[in-house]
C-alpha positions in Angstrom: 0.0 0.0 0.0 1.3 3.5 -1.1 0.5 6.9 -0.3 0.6 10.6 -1.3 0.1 13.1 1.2 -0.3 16.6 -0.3 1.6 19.0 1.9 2.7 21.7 -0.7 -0.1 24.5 -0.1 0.6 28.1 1.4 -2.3 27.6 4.1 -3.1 31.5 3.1 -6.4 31.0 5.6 -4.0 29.9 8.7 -2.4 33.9 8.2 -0.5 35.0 10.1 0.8 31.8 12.0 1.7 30.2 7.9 4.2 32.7 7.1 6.5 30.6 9.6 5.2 27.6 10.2 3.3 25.4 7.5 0.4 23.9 7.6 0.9 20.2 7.9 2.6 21.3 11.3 0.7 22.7 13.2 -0.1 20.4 16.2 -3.1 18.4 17.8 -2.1 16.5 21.3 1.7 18.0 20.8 1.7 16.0 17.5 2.3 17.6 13.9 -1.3 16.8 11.7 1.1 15.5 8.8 2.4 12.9 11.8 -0.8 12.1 12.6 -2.1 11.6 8.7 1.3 9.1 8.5 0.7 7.4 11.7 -3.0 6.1 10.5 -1.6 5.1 7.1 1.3 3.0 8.4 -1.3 1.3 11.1 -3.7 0.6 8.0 -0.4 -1.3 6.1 1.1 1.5 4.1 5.0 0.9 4.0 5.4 3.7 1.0 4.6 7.8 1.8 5.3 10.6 -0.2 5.0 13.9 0.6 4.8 16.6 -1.5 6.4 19.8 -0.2 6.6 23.6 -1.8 6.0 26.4 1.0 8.7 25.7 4.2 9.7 22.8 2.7 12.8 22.8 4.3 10.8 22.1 7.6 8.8 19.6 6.3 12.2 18.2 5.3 13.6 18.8 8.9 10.3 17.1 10.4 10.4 14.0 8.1 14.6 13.1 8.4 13.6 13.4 12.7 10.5 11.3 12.2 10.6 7.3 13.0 7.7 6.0 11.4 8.4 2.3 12.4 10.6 -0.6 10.3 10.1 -1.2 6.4 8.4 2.0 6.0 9.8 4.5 3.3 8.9 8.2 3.5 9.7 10.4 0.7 9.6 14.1 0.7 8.9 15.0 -3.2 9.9 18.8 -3.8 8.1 21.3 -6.2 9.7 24.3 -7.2 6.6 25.1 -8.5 3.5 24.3 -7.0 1.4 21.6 -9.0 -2.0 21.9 -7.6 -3.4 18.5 -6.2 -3.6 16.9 -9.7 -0.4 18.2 -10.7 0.9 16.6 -7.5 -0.5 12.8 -8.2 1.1 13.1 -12.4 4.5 14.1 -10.4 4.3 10.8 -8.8 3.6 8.5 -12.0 6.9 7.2 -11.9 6.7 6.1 -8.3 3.1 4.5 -8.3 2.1 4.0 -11.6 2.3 -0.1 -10.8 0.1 0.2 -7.9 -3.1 1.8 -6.2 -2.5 4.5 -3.7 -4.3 7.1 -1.8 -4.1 10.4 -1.9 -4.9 12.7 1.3 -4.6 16.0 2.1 -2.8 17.1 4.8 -4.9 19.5 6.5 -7.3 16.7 7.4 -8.2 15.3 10.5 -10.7 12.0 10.7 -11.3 8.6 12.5 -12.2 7.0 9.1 -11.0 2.9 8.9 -8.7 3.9 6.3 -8.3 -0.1 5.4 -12.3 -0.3 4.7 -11.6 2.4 2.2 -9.0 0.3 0.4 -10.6 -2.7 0.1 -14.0 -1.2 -1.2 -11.3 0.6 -4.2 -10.0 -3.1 -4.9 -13.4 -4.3 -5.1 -14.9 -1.9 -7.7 -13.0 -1.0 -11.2 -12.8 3.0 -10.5 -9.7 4.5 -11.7 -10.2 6.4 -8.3 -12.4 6.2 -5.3 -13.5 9.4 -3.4 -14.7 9.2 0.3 -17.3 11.3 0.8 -19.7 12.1 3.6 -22.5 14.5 4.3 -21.7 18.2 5.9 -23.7 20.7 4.6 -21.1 23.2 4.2 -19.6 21.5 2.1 -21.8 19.8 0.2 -21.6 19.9 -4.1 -20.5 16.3 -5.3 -23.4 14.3 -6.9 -23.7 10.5 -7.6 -26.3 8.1 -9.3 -27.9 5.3 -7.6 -25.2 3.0 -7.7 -22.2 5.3 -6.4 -21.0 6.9 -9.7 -19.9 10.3 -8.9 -21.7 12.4 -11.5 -20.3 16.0 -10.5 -18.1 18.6 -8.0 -19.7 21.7 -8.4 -23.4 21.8 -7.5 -23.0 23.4 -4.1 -25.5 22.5 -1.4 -26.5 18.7 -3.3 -25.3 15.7 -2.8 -22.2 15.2 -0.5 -18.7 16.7 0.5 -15.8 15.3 -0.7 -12.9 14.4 2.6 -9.9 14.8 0.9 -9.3 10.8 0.8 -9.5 9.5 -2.0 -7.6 6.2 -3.4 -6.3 6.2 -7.2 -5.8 3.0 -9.7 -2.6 4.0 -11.3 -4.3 3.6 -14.6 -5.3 6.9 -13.6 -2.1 7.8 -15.6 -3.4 6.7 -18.5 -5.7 9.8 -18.8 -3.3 13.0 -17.8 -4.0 15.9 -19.0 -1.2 17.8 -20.9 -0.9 20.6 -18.6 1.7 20.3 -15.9 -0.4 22.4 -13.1 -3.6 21.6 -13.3 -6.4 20.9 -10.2 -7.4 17.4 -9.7 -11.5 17.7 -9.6 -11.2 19.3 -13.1 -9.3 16.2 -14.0 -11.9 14.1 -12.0 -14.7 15.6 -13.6 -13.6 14.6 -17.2 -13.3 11.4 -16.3 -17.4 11.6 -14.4 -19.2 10.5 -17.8 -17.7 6.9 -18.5 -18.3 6.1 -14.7 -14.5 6.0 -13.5 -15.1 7.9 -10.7 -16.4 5.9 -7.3 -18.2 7.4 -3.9 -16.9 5.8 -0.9 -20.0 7.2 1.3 -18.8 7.4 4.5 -22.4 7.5 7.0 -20.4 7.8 10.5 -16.9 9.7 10.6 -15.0 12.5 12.3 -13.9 14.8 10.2 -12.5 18.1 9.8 -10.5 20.3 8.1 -8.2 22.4 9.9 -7.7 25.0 6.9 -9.0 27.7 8.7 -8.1 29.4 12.8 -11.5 28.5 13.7 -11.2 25.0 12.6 -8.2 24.3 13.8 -8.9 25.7 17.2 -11.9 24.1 17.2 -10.0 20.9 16.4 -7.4 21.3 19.1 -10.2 21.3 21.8 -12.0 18.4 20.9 -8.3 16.7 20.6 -7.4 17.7 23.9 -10.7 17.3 25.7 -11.2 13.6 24.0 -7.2 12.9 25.3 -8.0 14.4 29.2 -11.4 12.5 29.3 -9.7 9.5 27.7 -12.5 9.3 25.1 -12.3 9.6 21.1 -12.8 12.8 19.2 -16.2 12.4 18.2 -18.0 11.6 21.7 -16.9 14.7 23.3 -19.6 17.6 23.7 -17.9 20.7 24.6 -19.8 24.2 25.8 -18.5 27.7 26.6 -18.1 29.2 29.4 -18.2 32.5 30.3 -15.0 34.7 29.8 -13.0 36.6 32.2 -10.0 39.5 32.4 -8.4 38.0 29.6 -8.4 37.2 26.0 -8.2 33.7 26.6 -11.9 31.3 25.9 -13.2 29.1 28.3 -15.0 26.2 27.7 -16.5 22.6 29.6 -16.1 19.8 27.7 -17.9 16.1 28.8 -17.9 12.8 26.9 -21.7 12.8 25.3 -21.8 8.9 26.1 -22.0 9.2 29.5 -25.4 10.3 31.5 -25.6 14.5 31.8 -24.3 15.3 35.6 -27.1 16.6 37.6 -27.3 20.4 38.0 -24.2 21.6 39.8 -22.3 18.6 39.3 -19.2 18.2 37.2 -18.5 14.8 36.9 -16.4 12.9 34.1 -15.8 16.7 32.6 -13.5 19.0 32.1 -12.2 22.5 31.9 -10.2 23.6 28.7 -8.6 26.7 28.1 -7.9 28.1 24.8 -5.2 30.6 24.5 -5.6 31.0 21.1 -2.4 29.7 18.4 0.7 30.5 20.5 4.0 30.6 17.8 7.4 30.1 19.4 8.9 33.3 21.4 6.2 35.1 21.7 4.2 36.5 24.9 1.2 33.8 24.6 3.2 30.8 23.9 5.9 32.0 27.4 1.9 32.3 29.3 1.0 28.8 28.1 4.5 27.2 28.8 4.6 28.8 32.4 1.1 27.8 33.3 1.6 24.2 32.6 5.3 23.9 33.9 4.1 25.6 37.3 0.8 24.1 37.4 2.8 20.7 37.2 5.0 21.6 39.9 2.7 23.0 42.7 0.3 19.6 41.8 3.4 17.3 42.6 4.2 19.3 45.4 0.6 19.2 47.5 -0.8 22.6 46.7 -4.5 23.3 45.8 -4.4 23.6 42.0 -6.3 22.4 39.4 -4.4 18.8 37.8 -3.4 19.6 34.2 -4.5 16.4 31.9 -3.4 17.5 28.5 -2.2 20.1 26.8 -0.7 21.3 23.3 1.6 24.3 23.3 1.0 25.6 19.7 -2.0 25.8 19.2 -2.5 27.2 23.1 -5.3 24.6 24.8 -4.9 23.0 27.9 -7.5 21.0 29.5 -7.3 20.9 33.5 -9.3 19.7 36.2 -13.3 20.6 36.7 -13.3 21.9 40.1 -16.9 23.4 39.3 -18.5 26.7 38.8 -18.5 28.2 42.6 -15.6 30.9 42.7 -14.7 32.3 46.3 -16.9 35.5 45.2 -19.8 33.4 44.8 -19.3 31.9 47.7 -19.3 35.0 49.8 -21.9 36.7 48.4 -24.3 33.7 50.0 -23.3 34.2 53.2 -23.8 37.0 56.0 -22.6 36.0 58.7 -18.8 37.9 59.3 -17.8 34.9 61.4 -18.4 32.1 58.6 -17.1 34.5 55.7 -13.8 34.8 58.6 -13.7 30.8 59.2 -13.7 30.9 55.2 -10.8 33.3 54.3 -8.5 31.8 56.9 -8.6 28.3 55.5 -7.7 30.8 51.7 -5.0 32.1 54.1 -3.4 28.5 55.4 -3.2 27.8 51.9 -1.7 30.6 50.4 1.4 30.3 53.1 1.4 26.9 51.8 1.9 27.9 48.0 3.8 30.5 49.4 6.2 28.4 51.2 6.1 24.7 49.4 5.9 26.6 45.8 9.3 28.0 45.9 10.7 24.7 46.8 12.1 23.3 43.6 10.8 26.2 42.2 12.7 27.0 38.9 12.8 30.3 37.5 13.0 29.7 34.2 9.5 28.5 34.0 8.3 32.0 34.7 6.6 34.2 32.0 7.6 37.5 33.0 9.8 38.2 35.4 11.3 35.6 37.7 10.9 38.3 41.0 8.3 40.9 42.1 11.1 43.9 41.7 11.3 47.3 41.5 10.9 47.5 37.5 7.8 45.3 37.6 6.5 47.9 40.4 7.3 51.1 38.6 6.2 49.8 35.1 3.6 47.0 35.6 1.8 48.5 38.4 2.8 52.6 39.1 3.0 53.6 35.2 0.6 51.3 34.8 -2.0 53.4 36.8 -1.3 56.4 35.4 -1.5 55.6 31.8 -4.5 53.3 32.0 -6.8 54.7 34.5 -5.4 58.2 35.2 -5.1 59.7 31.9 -6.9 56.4 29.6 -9.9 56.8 31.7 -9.7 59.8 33.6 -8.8 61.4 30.7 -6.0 63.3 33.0 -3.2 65.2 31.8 -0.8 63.7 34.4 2.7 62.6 33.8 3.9 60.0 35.2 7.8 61.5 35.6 6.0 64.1 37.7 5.0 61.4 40.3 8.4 59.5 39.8 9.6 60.3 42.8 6.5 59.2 44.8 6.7 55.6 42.5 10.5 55.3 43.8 9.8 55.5 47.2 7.0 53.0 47.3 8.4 50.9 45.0 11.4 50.6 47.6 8.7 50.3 50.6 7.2 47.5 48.9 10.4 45.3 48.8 11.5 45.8 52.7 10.2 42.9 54.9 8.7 41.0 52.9 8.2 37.1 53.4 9.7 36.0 50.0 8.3 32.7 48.4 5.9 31.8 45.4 4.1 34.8 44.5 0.7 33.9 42.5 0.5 37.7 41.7 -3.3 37.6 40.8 -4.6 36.3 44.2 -8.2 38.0 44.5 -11.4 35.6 44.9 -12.4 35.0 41.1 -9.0 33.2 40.8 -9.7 30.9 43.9 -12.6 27.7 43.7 -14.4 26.3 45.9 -15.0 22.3 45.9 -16.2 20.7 48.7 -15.7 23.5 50.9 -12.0 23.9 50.2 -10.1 26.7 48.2 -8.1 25.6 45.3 -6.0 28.5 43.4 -6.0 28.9 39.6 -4.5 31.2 37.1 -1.2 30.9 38.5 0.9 31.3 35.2 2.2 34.8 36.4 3.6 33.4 39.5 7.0 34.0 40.2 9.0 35.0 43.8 7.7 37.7 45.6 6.4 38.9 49.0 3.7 36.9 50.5 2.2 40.2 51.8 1.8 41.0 48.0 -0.9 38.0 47.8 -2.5 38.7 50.8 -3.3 42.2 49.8 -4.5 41.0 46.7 -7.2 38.3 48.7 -7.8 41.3 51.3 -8.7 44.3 49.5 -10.2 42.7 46.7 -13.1 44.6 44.7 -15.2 41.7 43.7 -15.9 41.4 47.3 -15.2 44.2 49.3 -14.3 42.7 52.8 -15.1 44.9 55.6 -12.3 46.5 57.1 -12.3 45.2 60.2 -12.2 42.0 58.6 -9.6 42.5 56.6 -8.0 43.4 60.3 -8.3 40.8 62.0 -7.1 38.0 58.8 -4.1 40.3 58.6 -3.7 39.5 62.7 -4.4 36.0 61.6 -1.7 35.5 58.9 0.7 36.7 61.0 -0.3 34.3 63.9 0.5 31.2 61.4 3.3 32.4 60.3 4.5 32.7 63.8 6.0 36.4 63.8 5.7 36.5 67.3 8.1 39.6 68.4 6.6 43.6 67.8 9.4 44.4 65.5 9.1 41.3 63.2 5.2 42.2 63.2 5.4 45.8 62.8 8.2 45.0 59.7 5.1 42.4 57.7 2.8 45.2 58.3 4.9 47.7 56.7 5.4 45.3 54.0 1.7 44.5 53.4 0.8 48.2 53.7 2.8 49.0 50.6 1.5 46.2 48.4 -1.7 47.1 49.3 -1.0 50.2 47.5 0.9 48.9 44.3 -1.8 46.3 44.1 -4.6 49.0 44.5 -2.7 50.9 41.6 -2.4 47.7 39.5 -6.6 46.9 39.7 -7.5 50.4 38.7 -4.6 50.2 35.8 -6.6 47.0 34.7 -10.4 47.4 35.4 -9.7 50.7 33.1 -7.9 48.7 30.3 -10.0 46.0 30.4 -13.5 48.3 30.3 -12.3 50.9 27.8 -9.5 49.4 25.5 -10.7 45.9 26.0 -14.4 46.8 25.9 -15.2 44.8 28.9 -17.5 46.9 30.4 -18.6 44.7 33.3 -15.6 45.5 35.0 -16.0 49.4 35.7 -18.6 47.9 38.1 -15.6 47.2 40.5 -13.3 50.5 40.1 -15.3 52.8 42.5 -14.8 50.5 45.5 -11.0 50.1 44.3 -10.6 54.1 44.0 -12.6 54.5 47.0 -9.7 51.9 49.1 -7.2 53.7 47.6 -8.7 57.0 48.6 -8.8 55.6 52.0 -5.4 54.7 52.1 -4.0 58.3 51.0 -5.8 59.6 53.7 -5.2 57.1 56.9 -1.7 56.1 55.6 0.1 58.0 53.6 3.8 59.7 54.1 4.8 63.0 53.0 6.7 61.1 50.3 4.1 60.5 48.3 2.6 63.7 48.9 2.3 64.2 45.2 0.5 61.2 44.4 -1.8 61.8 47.5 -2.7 65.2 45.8 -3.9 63.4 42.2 -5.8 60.5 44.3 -7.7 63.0 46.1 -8.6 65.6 43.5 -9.8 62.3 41.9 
């Protein structure tokens, strides 16, 4: 059994991600499609593969002289200078298969289909080629007569869609047409009148072709979903969830043999997260690599995160454990009693020391995604500058420099890094980043973790805007924290207090940076909701706590 694989196209609907990567490459699982594509043809019994190759080809080249496909199996990478077109491709072959039947499949597709069934019905039947086809309305044009004929391509929205599988006789040859580049269905279509041309209908199939972002995407989820729920392809039922902060998608995603969960219940599901296609060195593939390299290593280590089951860098989806729907917010909000919502936060509290602490064990900073420490760039830029470009003069609409507050910025940026109580920093601590299952607090969206003050983290879970703890709450889990963490002597208190009072203040800066970016440059509206109860703890905090360093700064907040 032999086998073309056409590889050679620009993939001009996959822009921008094709201009340095082709097609045939792009991943499912961690896996290449064009790996996959050879992988189901050597199972079926194919010892002979040749790929045609035009755009990249040196990678395709690259890919196939690292690729084992197993013993007695020749691949062939077959060059064109000039691209063919797919019936161009198969006449470049002649002299390779004209003494045998062979398929031909294009490499963008992705399918379940018992490529040996196909085989055997070509051999059966006296077609010079076989076309599987199957029915998806989008796609639908190719008409047949009553006993499988294929009688045309191009009568869009009758009959059925053609797969891009197809097997050939190679007496195919004998009818070429003279033109070197020419498309294959034209060739096919001559051919339609004196019945040469067979329909392999295919009833029950996955299929898809990954041509497009959407498709692929699409793709990568179900691929990922069926591998984390250890189920095939086309038994997985996956549904969105709603967004949040980011430009990430959400989505649930449940094997569709399986009984529906009752209402609240998650079981046999998953959570998948699509980043959306992350290429080599850039900001989105560094998020996806971090989040699965620390979310490995805080799950080995005993800490409250969500397991990651599968994952594929490229194309950005990782699927990760269903811990449910309730976030700590939600939680809150249904209860008022002070003591219970108390009880609650200190079990948040024993666990953040614990990712504080058992995180940075082992802890390597490579797998970071921004900067390995909370320093005093990341203050002055990410959180200081930050304010006053987003939310001072983006929202405010402000003219307010931020060199004119520089040396306010220096001073707490320095404040901010005495006495703290360095370990793992999740950096994004607040209550929709924290589940609750079972009644215990497990922490997710951890990929920007790196070393840092604990106090930073605490802040974040104290002064939170999604749930606005009442101060004398946020008192007493302050007392609290420092109780477990032992700091038993008035200096070494007084010292974690000064710490956490300064990144309570770059943190407060940070959310009113963000909730402005995200509601007027990211046109998340939703999130202006929470930026007068962050302005109004930030007012507070100029007035109670503020030094006559930052006298400046105090000015702006309170003309604000």
């Amino acid at each position: 059994m032999n086998a073309l694989i056409l590889a050679a196209g620009f993939g001009t609907r996959l822009l921008p991600y094709t201009r340095t990567l082709p097609k045939p490459l792009f991943t499912l699982g961690g896996k290449p499609v064009l790996q996959h594509t050879i992988e189901r043809l050597v199972q079926s019994g194919c010892r002979r593969i040749l790929i045609n190759s035009h755009h990249l080809s040196h990678q395709i080249t690259d890919f196939l002289d690292h690729l084992d496909p197993g013993p007695d199996v020749d691949i062939r990478d077959v060059h064109e200078s000039l691209i063919l077109d797919t019936g161009g491709a198969i006449a470049n072959v002649k002299d390779i298969m004209e003494n045998d039947s062979f398929f031909v499949i294009n490499s963008d597709v992705v399918t379940d289909i018992d490529l040996t069934s196909v085989w055997r019905f070509h051999l059966a039947n006296q077609a010079l080629a076989t076309l599987v086809l199957h029915d998806r309305a989008a796609y639908n044009q190719v008409t047949m007569d009553s006993d499988a004929w294929i009688t045309g391509f191009r009568s869009p929205g009758q009959g059925l869609a053609f797969t891009g599988i197809q097997v050939l006789s190679p007496k195919i040859f004998d009818h070429l047409p003279e033109n070197r580049v020419f498309s294959s269905i034209d060739w096919y279509a001559q051919l339609c009148p004196a019945k040469k041309i067979k329909a392999y209908v295919a009833p029950d199939l996955f299929w898809e072709d990954i041509g497009t972002i959407d498709a692929y995407s699409r793709t990568a989820r179900l691929w990922i979903s069926a591998k984390a729920l250890g189920s095939s392809v086309r038994h997985v039922d996956i549904q969105a969830l709603s967004g949040d902060g980011s430009d990430r998608s959400w989505f649930r995603a449940s094997p569709v043999s399986k009984t529906p969960p009752l209402s609240g219940e998650t079981s046999g599901s998953v959570v998948v997260c699509d980043h959306g296609i992350c290429l080599p060195e850039t900001d989105r593939r560094a998020q996806v690599d971090a989040f699965v390299a620390i979310g490995n290593h805080l799950y080995q280590n005993g800490i409250c995160v969500p397991q990651i089951l599968a994952y594929d860098a490229f194309s950005g989806v990782v699927a990760v454990q269903d811990l449910g729907n309730l976030h700590l917010a939600d939680v809150v909000a249904q209860i008022s009693d002070l003591s219970q919502i108390t009880g609650l936060y200190e079990k948040v509290i024993d666990r953040l020391i614990l990712f504080s602490r058992k995180g940075a064990q082992g802890f390597d900073l490579s797998w970071t995604c921004q900067t390995p420490y909370y320093s005093r760039t990341l203050i002055l830029e990410n959180e200081c500058r930050y304010f006053v470009d987003r939310f001072v003069q983006g929202y405010l609409g402000k003219n307010i420099d931020f060199d004119a507050l520089a040396d306010d910025f220096h001073f707490i940026a320095d404040q901010a890094l005495k006495g703290g109580i360095n370990g793992l920093m999740h950096r994004d601590c607040q209550s929709k980043n924290i589940m609750i299952k079972n009644g215990a607090p497990f922490f997710i969206d951890f990929q920007a973790a790196r070393i840092g003050p604990l106090q930073y983290d605490l802040a974040s879970l104290l002064l939170d805007p999604y749930v606005a703890l009442p101060k004398s709450v946020q008192k007493n889990l302050l007392v609290y924290t420092m109780d477990r963490l032992n700091l038993t002597s008035p200096d070494r208190r007084q010292e974690f207090r000064h710490n956490f009072d300064y990144c309570s203040l770059t943190r407060n800066l940070q959310i009113l940076g963000a909730f402005a970016y995200l509601s007027r440059v990211k046109g998340k509206s939703w999130f202006e909701t929470y930026i007068p109860p962050a302005m109004a703890s930030l007012t507070h905090w100029m007035r109670t706590q503020a030094p006559d360093a930052v006298r400046r700064l105090k000015k702006l907040v309170l003309s604000l």
